[in-house]
PyMOL Python script that loads the backbone (N, CA, C, O; Angstrom):
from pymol import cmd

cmd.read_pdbstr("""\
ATOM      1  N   UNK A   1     182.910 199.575 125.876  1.00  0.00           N
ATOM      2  CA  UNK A   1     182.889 199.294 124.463  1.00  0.00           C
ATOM      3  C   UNK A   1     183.762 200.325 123.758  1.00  0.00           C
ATOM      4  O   UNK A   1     183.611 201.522 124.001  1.00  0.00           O
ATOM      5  N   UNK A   2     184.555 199.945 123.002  1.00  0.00           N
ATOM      6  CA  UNK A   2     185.900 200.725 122.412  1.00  0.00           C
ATOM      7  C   UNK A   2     185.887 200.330 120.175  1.00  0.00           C
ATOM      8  O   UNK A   2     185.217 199.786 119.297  1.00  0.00           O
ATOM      9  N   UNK A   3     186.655 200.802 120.311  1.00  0.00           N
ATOM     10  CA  UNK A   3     186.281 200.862 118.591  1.00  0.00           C
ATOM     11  C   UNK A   3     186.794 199.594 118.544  1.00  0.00           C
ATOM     12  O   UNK A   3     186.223 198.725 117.886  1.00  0.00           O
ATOM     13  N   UNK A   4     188.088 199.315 119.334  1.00  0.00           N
ATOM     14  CA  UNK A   4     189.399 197.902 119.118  1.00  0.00           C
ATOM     15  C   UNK A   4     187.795 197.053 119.183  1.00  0.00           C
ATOM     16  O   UNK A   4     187.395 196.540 118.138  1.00  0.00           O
ATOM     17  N   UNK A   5     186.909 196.945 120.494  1.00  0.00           N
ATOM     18  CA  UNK A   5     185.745 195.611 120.336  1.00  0.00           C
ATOM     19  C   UNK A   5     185.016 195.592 119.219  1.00  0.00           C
ATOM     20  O   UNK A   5     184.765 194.494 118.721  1.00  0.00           O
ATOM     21  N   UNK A   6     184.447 196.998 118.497  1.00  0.00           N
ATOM     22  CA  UNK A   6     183.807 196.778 117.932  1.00  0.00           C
ATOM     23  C   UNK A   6     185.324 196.280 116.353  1.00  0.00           C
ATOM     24  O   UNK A   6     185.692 195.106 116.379  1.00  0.00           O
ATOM     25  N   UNK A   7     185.611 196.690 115.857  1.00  0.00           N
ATOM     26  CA  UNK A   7     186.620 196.013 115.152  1.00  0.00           C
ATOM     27  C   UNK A   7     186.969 194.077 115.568  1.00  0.00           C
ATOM     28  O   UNK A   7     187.149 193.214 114.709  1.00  0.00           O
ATOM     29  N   UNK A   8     186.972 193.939 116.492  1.00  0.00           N
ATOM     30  CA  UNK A   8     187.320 192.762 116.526  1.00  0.00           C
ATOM     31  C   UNK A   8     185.961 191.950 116.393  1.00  0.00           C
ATOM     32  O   UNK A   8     185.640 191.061 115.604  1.00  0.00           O
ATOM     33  N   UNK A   9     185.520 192.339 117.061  1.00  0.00           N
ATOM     34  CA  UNK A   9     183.796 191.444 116.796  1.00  0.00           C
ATOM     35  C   UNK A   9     182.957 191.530 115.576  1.00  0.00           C
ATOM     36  O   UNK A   9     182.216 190.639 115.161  1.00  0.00           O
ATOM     37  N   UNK A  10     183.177 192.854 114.973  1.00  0.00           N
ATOM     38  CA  UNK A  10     182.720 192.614 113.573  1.00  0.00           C
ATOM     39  C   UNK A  10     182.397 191.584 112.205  1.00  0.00           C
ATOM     40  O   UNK A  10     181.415 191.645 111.465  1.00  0.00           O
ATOM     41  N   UNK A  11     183.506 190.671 112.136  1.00  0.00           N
ATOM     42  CA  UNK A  11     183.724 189.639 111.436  1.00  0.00           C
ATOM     43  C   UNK A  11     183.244 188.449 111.907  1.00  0.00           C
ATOM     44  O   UNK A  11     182.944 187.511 111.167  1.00  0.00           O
ATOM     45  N   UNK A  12     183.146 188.435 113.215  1.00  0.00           N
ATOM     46  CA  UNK A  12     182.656 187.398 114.003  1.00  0.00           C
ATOM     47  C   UNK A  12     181.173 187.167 113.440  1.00  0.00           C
ATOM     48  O   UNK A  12     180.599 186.322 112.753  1.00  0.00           O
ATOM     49  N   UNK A  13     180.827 188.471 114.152  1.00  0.00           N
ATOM     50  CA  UNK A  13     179.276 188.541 113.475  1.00  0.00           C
ATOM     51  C   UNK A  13     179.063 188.281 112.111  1.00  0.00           C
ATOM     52  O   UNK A  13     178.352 187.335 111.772  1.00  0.00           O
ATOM     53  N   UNK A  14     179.575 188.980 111.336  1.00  0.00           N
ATOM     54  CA  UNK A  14     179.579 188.490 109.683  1.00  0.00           C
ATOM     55  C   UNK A  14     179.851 187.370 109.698  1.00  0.00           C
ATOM     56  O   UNK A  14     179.684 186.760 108.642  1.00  0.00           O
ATOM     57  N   UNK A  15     180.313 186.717 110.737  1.00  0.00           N
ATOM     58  CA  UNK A  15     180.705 185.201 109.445  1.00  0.00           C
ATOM     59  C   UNK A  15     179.399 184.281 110.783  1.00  0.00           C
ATOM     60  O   UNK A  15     178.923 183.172 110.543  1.00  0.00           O
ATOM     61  N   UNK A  16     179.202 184.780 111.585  1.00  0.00           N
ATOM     62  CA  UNK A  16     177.949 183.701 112.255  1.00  0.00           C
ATOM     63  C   UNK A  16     176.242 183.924 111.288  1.00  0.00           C
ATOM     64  O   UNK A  16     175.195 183.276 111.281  1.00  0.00           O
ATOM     65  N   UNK A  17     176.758 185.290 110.512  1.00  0.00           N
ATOM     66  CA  UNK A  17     175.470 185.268 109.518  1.00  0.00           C
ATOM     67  C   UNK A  17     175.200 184.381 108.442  1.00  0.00           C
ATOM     68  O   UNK A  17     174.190 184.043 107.824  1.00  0.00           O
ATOM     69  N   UNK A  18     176.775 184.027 108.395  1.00  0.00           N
ATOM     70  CA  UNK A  18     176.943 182.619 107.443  1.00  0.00           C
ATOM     71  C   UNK A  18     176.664 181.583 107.843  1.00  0.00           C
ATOM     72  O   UNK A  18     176.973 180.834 106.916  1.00  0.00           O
ATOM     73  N   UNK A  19     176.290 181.020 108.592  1.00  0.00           N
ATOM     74  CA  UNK A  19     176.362 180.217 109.560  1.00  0.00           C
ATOM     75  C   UNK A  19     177.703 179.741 110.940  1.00  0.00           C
ATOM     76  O   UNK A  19     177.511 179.109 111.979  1.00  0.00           O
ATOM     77  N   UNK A  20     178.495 180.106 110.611  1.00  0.00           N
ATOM     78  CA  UNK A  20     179.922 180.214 111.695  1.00  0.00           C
ATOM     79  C   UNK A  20     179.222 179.841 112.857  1.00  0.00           C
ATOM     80  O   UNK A  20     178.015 180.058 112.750  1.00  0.00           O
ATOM     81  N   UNK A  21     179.568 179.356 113.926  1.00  0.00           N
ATOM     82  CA  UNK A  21     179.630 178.622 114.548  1.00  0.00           C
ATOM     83  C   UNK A  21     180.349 178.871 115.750  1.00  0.00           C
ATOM     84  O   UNK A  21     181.059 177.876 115.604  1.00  0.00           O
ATOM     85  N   UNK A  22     180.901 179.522 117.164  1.00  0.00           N
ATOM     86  CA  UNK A  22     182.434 179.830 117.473  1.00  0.00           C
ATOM     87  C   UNK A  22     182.211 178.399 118.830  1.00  0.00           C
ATOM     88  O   UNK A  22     181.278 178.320 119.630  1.00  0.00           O
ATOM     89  N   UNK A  23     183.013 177.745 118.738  1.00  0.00           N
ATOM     90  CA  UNK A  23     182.936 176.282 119.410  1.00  0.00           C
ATOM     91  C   UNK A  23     183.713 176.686 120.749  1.00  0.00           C
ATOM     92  O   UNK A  23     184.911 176.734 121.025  1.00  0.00           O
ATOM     93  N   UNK A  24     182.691 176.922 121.380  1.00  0.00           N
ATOM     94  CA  UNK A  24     183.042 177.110 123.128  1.00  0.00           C
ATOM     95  C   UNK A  24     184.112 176.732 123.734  1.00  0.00           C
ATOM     96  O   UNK A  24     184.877 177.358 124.468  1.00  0.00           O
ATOM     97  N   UNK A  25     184.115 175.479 123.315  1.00  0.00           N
ATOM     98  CA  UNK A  25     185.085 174.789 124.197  1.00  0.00           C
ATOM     99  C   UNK A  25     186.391 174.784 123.851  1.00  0.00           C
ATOM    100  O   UNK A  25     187.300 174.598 124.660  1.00  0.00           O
ATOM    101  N   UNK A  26     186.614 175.083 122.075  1.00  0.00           N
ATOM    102  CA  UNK A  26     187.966 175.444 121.186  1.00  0.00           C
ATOM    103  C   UNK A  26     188.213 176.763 121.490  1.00  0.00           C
ATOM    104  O   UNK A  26     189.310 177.295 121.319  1.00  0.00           O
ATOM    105  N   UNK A  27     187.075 177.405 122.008  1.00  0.00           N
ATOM    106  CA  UNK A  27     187.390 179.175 121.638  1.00  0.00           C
ATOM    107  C   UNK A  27     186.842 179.547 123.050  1.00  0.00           C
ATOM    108  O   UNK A  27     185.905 180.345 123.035  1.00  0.00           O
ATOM    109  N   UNK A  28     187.271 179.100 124.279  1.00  0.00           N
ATOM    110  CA  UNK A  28     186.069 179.777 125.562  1.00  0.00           C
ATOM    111  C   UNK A  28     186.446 181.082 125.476  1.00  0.00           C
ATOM    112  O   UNK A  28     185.894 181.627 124.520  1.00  0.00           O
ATOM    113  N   UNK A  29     187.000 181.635 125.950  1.00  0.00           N
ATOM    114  CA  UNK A  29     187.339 183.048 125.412  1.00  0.00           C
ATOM    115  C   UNK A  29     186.639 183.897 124.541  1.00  0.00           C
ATOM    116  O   UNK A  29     186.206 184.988 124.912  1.00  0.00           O
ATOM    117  N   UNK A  30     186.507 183.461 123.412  1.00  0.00           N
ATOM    118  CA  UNK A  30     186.345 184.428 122.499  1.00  0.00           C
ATOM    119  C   UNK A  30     184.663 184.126 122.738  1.00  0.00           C
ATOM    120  O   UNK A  30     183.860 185.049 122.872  1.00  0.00           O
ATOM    121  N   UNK A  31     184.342 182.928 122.764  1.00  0.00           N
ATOM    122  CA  UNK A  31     182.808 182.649 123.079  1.00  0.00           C
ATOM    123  C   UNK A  31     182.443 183.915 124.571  1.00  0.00           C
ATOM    124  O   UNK A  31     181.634 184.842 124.601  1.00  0.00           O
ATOM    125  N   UNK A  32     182.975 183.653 125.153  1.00  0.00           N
ATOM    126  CA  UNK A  32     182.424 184.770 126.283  1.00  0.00           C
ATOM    127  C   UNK A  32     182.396 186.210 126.140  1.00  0.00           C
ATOM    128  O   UNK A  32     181.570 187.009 126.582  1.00  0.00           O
ATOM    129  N   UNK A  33     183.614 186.440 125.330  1.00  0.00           N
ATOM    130  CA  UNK A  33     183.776 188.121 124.294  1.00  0.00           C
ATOM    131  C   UNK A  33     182.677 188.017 123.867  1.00  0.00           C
ATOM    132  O   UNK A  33     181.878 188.873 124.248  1.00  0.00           O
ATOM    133  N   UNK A  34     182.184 186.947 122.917  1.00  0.00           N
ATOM    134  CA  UNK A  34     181.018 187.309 121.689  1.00  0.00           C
ATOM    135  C   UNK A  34     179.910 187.521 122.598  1.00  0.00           C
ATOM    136  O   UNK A  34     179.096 188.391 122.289  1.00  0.00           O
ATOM    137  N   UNK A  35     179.766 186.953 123.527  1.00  0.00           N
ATOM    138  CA  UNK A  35     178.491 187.043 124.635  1.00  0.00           C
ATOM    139  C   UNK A  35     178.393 188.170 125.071  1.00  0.00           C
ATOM    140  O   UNK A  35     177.306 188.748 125.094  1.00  0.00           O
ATOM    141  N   UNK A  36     179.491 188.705 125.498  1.00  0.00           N
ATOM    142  CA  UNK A  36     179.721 189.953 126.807  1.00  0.00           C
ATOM    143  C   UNK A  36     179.355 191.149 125.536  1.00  0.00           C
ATOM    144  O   UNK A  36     178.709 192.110 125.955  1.00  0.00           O
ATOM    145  N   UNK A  37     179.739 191.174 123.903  1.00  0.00           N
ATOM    146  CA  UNK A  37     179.772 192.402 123.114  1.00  0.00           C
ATOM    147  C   UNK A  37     178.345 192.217 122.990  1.00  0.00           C
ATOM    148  O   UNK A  37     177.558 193.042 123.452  1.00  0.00           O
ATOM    149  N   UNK A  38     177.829 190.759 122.148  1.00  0.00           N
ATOM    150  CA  UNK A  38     176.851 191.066 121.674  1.00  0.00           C
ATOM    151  C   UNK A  38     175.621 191.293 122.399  1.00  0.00           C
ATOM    152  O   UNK A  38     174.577 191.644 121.851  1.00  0.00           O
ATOM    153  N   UNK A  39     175.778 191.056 123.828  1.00  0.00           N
ATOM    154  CA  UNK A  39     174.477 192.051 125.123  1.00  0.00           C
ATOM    155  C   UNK A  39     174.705 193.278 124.986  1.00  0.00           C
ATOM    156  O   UNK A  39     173.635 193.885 124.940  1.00  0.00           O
ATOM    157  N   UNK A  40     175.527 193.904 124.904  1.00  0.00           N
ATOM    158  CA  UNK A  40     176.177 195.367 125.361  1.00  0.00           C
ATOM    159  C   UNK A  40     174.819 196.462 124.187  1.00  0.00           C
ATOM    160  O   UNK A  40     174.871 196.750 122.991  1.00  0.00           O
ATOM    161  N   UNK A  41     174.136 196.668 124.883  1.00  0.00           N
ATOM    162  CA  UNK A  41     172.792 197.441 124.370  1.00  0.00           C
ATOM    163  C   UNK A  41     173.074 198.101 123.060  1.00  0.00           C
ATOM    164  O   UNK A  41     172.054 198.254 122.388  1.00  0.00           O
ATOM    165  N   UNK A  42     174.101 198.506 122.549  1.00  0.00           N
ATOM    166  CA  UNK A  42     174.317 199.385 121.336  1.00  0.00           C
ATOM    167  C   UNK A  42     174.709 197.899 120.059  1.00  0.00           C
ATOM    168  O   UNK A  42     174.536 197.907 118.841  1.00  0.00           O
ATOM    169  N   UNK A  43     175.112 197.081 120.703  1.00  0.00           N
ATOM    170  CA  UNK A  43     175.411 195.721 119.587  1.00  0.00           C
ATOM    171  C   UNK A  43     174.339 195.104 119.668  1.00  0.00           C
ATOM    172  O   UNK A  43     174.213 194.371 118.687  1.00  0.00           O
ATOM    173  N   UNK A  44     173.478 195.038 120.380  1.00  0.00           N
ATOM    174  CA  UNK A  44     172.079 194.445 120.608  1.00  0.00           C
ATOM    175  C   UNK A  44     170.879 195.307 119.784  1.00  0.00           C
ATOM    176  O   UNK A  44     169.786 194.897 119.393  1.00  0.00           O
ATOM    177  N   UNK A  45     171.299 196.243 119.699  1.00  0.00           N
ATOM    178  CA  UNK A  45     170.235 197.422 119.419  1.00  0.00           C
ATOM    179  C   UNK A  45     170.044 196.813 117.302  1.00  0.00           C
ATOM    180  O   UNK A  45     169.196 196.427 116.497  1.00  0.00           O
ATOM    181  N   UNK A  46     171.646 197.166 117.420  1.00  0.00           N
ATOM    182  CA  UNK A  46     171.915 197.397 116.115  1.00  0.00           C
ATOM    183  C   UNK A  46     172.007 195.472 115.341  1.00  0.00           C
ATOM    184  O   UNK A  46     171.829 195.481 114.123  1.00  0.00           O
ATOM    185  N   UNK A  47     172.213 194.260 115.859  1.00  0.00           N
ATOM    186  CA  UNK A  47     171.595 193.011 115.837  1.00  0.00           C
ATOM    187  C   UNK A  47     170.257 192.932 115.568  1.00  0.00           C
ATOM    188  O   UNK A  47     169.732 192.511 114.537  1.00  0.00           O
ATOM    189  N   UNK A  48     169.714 193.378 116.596  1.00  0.00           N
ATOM    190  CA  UNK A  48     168.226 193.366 116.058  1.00  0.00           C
ATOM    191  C   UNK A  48     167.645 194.338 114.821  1.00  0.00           C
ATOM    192  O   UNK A  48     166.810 193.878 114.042  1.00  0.00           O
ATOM    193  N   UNK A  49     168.009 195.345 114.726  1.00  0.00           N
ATOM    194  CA  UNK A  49     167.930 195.957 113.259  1.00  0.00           C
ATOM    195  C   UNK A  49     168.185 195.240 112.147  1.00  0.00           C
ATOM    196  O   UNK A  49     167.352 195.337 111.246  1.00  0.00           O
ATOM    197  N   UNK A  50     169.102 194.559 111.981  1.00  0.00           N
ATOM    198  CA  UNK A  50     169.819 193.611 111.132  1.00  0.00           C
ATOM    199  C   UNK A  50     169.096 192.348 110.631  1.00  0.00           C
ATOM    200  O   UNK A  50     168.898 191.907 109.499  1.00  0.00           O
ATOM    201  N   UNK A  51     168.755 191.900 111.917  1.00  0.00           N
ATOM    202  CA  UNK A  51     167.754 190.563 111.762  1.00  0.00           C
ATOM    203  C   UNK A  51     167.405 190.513 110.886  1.00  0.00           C
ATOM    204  O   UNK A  51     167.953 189.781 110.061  1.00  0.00           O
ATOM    205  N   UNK A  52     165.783 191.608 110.415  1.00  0.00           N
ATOM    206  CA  UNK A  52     165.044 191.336 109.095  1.00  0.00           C
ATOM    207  C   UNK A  52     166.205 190.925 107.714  1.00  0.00           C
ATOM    208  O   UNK A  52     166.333 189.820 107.185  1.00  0.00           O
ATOM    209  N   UNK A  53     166.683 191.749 107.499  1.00  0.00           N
ATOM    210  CA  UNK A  53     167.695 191.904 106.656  1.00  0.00           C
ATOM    211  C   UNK A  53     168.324 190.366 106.620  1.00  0.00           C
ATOM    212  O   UNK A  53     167.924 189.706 105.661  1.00  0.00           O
ATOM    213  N   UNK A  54     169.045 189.844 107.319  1.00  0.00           N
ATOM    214  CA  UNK A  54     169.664 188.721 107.380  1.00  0.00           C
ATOM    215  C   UNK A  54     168.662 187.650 107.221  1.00  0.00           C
ATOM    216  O   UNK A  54     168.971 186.695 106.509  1.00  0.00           O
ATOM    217  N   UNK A  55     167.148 187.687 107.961  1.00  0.00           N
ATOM    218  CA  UNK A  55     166.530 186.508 107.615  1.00  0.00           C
ATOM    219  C   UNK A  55     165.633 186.546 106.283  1.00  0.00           C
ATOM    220  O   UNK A  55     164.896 185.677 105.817  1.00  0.00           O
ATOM    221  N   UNK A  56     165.943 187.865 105.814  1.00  0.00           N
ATOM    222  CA  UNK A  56     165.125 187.810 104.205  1.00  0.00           C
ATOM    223  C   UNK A  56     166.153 186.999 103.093  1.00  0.00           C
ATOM    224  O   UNK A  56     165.860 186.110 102.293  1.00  0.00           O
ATOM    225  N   UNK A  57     167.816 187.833 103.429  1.00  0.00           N
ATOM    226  CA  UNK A  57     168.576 187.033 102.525  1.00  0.00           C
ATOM    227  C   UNK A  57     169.023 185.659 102.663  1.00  0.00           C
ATOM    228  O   UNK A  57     169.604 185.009 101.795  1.00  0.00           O
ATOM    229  N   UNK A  58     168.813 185.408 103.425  1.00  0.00           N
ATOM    230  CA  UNK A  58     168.720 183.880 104.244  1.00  0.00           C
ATOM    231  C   UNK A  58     167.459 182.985 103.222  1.00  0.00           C
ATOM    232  O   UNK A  58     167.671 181.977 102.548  1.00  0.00           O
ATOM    233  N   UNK A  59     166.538 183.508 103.334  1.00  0.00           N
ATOM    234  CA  UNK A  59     165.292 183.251 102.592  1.00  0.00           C
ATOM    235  C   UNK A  59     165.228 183.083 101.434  1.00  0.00           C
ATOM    236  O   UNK A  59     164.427 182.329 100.883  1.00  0.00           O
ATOM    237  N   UNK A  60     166.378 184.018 100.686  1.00  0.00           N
ATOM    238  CA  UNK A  60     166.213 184.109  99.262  1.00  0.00           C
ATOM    239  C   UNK A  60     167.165 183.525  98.956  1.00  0.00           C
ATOM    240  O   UNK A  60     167.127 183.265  97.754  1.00  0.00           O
ATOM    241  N   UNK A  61     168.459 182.996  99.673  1.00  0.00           N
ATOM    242  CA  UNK A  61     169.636 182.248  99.363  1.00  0.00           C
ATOM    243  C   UNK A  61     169.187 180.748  99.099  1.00  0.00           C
ATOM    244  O   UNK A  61     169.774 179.952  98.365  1.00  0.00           O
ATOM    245  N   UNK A  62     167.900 180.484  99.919  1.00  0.00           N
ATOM    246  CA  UNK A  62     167.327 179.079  99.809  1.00  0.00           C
ATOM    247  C   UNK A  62     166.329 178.863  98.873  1.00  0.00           C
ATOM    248  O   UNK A  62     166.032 177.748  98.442  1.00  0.00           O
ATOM    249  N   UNK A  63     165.615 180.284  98.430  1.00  0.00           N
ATOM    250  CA  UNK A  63     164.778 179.608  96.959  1.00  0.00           C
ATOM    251  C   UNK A  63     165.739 180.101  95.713  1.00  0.00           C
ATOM    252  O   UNK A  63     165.116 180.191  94.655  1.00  0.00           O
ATOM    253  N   UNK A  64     167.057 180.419  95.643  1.00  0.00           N
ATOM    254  CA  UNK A  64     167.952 180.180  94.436  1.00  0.00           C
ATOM    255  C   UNK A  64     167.759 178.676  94.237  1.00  0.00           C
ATOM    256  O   UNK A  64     167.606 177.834  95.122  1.00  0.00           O
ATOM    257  N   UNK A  65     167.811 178.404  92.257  1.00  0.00           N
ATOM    258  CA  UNK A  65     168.022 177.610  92.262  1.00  0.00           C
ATOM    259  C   UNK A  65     169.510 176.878  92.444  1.00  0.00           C
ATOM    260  O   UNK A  65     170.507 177.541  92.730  1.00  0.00           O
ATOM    261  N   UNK A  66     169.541 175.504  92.253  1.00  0.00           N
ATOM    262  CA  UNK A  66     171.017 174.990  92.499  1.00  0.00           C
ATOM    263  C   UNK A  66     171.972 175.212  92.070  1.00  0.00           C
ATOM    264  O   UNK A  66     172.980 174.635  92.478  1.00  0.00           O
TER     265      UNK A  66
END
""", "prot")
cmd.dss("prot")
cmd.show_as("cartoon", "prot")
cmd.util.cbc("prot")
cmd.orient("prot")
């Protein structure tokens, strides 16, 4: 794990908090990167920290009104 992975995977993650999506079969590659970083115990560590956070604003993005 190098700063270049964590830099490149960064955005990834941000935008799958959006819902993003990375389509395996358009992206095998990068789908297996996102796999191989986001196990790697220090991106896992720090994912799960995050969680709450992401599923509260998640929560509150859906009782805004329209």
């Amino acid at each position: 794990m190098t700063i270049a992975d964590i830099s490149l995977i960064s955005p990834v993650i941000n935008a799958l908090y959006t819902g993003f999506e990375v389509d395996a079969k358009r992206w095998p590659k990068l789908s297996v990167y996102l796999d191989l970083v986001t196990c790697h115990p220090a991106v896992a560590k720090c994912l799960e920290a995050e969680a709450p956070l992401i599923d509260a604003l998640r929560k509150a993005k859906q009782n805004q009104p329209a």
